[in-house]
N, C-alpha and C positions, 0 to 999 in steps of 0.2 A: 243108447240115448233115445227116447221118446222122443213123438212129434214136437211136444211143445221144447223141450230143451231145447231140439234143432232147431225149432224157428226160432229161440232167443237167443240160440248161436246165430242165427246168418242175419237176426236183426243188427245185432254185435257188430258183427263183421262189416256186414253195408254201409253203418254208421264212421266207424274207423279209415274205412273205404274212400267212403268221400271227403270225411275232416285230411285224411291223407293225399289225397289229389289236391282240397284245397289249399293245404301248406304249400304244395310245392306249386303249385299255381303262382299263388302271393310271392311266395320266394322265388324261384324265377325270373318274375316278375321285377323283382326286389333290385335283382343282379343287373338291372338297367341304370337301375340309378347311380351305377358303380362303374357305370360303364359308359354313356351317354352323357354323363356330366362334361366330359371332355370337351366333347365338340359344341355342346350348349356353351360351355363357358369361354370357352376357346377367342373369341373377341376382349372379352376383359381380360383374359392371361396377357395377352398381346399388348393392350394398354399399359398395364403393369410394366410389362418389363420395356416398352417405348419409353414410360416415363424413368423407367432410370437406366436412362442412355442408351438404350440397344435398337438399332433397325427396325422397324415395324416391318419389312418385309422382309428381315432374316429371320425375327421372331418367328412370323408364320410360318417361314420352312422347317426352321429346325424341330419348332413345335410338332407340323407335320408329320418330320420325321419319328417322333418319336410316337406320336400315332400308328406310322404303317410299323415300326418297329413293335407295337405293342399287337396285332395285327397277327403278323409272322408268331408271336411270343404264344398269342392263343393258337393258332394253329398248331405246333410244336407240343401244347401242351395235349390237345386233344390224343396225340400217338399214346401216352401214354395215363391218362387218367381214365380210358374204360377198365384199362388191367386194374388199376388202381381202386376203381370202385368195387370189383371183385373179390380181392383181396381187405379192403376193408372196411366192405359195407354201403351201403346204397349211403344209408345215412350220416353215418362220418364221414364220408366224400362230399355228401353234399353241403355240410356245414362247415365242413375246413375249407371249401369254396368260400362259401359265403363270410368266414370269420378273415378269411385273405381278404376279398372286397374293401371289407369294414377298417381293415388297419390299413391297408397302402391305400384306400384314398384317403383317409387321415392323413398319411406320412405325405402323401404327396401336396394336402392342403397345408404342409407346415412347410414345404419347399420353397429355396428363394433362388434355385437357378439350375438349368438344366441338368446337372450331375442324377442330383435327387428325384429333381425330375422324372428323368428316364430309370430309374432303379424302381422309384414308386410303380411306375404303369408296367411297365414292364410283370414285376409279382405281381400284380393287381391283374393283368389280362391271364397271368402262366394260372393262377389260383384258381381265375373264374370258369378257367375250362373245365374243372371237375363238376359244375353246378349239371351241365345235362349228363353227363354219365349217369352221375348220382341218383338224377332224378328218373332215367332209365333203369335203373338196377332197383329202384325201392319200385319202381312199379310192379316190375317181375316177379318180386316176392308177393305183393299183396294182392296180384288178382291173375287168374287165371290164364292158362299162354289163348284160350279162346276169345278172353277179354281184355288182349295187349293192346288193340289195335284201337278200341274204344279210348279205354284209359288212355292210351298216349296222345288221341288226338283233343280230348278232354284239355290233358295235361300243355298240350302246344298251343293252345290256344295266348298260355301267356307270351308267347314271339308279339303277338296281334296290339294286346293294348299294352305290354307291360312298356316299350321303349315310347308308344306316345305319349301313355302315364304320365312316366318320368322326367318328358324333355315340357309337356306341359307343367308341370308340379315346379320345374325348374326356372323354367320360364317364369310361372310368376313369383317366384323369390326373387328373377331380377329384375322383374317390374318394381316389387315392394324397394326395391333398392339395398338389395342385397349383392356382398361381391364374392369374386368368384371364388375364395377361402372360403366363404359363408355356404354357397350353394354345394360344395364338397362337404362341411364338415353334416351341411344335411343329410346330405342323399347317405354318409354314412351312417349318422343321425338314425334314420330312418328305415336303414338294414340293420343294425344291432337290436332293435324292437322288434323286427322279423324274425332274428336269431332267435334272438330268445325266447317265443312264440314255440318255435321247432325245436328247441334247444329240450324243450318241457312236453313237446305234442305228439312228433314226430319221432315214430316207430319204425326200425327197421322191417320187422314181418309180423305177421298175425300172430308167432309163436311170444312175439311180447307181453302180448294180451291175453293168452290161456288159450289161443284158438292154431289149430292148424294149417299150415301154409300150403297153397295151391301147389296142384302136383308140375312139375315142369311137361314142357310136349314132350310126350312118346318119342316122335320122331327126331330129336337132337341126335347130335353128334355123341356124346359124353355117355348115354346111357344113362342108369339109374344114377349115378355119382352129380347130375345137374340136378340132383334134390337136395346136395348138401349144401349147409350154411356158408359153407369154405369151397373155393374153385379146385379141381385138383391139379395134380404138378404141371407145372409151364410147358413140360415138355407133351405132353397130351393133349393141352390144350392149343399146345402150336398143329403137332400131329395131326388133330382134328380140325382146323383150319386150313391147313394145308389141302388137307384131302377133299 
């Protein structure tokens, strides 16, 4: 390859580089709204179901509850969605996150009473744990283990404004006089436009685009097999953990 082709390869790449940081930026980001709607709305839920007969201070507890139960639901799921993004792609992780989001908080803005309730949040927090794996696993691929540390702090920056974003965005939908089914079926509203956004943009590695994928560090655990597309058998990659 001559000078110029390599620099039209790494203009390529750069380009791809950044449209891929800022997907997952946005999306990210996105997963607030899918998340934070809760507690934004969480006074109108309460109203709701006061007025058709129930406690206004059992409402808030059991609602509570199902808060910290949603809580526990994401923790539990993180054990097992890094394996998971390994096995199936930085990118399909991150968007079956994201497509969980978009349907149980649907399901959950069609609820009329805690059953549904708690089944909605519940999959909606288990789902949204894949969203950062995800987004650590396509980093890996697309840039260099010398330029992990950039990218990811690039990348974390949506922690910063993506949940102010949201609870501002949401807030004034219940200024406009919007209820709390309304401000759900937005915020999912509003991640399905996301999806589909990534659905169309977002590449798992360079090798999508004609370009070569950055070599992993030398120094891992795995050896040369941390180049392949596929993680190799569990029991190696416990082995190598362990050790």
């Amino acid at each position: 390859m001559n000078s110029q082709d390599n620099s039209s390869s790494n203009s390529k790449l750069f380009r791809w580089q950044a449209l891929t940081v800022a997907l997952l930026i946005v999306g990210y980001a996105g997963y607030y709204l899918c998340r934070s709607n809760f507690s934004v709305a969480l006074p109108l839920i309460i109203d709701e179901l006061a007025a058709k007969g129930l406690n206004p201070a059992d409402a808030k507890v059991r609602l509570g509850t199902i808060a910290s139960f949603g809580v526990f639901a994401y923790a539990i799921g993180k054990f097992f969605s890094g394996s998971l993004a390994d096995y199936l792609g930085g990118r399909r992780t991150f968007l079956l996150g994201t497509a969980g989001a978009i349907c149980f908080t649907a399901l959950f803005a069609m609820g009329g009473g805690f059953p549904l309730f708690t089944f909605a949040w519940l999959l909606n927090r288990v789902l949204q744990s894949m969203g950062w794996p995800g987004a650590v696993k396509l980093a890996s691929r697309w840039f260099s283990y010398s330029a992990y540390g950039t990218a990811m702090g690039i990348i974390s920056q949506s922690y910063l404004f993506g949940d102010a974003a949201a609870r501002q965005f949401m807030g004034w939908l219940i200024q406009q006089g919007v209820g709390w089914r309304g401000v759900f079926f937005a915020a999912a509203g509003v991640m399905l436009a996301i999806f589909i956004a990534m659905l169309f943009l977002l590449k798992e590695s360079p090798r999508d685009i004609g370009l070569p994928e950055p070599p992993a560090n030398p120094d891992n655990l795995i050896g040369n097999q941390a180049d392949d597309a596929k993680p190799v058998a569990f029991k190696s990659l416990l082995l190598a953990f362990l050790r």
